[in-house]
C-alpha positions in Angstrom: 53.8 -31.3 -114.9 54.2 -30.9 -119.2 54.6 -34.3 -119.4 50.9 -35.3 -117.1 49.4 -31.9 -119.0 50.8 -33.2 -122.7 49.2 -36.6 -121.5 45.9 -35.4 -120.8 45.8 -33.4 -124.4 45.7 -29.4 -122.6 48.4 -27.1 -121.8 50.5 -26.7 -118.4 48.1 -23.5 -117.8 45.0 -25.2 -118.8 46.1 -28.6 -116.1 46.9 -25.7 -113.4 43.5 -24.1 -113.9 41.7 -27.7 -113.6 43.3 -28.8 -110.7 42.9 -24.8 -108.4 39.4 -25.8 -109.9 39.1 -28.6 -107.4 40.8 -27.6 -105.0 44.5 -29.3 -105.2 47.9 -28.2 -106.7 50.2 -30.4 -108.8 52.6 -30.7 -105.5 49.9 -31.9 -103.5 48.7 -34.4 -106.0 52.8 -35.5 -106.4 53.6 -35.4 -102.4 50.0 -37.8 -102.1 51.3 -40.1 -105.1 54.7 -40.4 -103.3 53.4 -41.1 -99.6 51.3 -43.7 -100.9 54.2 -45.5 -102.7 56.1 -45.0 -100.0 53.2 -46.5 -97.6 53.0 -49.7 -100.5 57.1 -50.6 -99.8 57.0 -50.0 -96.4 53.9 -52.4 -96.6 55.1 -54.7 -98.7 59.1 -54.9 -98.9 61.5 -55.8 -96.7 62.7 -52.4 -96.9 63.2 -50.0 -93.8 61.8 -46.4 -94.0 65.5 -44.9 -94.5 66.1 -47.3 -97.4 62.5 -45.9 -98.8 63.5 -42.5 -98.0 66.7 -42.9 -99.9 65.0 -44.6 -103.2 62.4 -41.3 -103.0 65.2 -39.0 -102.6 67.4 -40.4 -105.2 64.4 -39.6 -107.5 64.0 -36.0 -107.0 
């Protein structure tokens, strides 16, 4: 979350308030970024949902 916040020039408290301030949390706004990669290599890979599974999980 530093590094997004330091991206978008504010502070970690600053980000948090701006994103309670529509209505999402950084962890929602990760778990949708991650479904929808996930969604893209299912799509378009030759990759099985366990071998996606285990490319997200290595990552955490």
């Amino acid at each position: 979350m530093e590094t997004i916040a330091d991206e978008l020039r504010m502070s970690p408290r600053t980000f948090q308030r701006r994103l309670k301030e529509s209505g999402t949390t950084y962890q929602a706004l990760l778990d949708e970024v991650r479904r929808e990669a996930a969604c893209r290599l299912l799509g378009n890979t030759d990759l099985d949902a366990g071998e996606v599974a285990l490319r997200w999980a290595s990552r955490s």
